[in-house]
N, C-alpha and C positions, 0 to 999 in steps of 0.2 A: 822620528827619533828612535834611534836603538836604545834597548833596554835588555841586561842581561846580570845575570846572578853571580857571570865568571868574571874574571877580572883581563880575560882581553875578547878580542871579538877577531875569530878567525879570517885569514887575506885580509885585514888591516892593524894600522900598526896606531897608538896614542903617541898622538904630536906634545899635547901639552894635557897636563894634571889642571883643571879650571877649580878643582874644590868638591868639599861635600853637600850633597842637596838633598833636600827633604818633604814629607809631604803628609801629611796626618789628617784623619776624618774622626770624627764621635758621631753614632748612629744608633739614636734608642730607637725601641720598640714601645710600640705603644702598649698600653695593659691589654688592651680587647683581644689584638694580635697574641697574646700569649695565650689566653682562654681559649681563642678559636682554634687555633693549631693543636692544644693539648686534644678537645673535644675532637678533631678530626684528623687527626695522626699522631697519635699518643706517645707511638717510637718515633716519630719522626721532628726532625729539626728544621723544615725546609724553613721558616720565617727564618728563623736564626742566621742559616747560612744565605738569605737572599740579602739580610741588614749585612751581614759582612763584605758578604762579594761586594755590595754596592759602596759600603764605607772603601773599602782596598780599591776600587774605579777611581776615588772620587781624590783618595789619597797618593795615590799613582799618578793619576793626574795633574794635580797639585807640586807634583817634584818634577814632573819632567817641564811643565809650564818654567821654573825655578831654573831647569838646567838651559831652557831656552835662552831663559832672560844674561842668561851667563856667556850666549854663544857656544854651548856643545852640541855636540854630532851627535853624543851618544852618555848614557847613564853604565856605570861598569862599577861589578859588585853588590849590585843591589839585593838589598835585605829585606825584611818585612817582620815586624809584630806585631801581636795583640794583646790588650788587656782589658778586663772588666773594669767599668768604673764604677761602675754601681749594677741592678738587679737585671737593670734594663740595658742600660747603657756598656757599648764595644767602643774602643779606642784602637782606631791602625795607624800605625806608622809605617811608610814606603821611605829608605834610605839608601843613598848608593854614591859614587863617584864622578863628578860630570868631566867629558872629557872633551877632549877636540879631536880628530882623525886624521888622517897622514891618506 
């Protein structure tokens, strides 16, 4: 499956617009996780950024499964947010265009 941020995909052309797809993760951290990483890299955020990377896999995932089920080639336009849900908890959302290819 292609997936891309632009809204074409160069040497091929969109046969048909199939719709928009979607794909969201929520990924806390556990409390321990936050003590351990303060206690051992004070500047550093890696737990933080490994729950997100892994939420945005899971959620990326999750849309291009959606664009399957729909018969696209490919995802066009895709976007991506985040938000806090609470102290622990990250919400991603993976969103884009499913298409078909020529």
């Amino acid at each position: 499956m292609i997936v891309v941020p632009s809204d074409r995909i160069e040497g091929r052309r969109v046969e048909k617009t199939l719709g928009l797809v979607s794909g969201s993760a929520l990924r806390a951290n556990w409390l321990g996780n936050d003590i351990t990483s303060v206690l051992r890299h004070p500047e550093d955020s890696v737990i933080y950024e490994k729950t997100l990377d892994h939420a945005l896999d899971k959620a990326k995932s999750s849309m291009i499964k959606e664009a399957q089920h729909m018969g696209a080639d490919a995802v066009v336009g895709t976007k991506f947010s985040t938000a806090m849900i609470s102290g622990h908890t990250a919400e991603v959302l993976v969103y884009g265009t499913a298409v078909k290819l020529k």
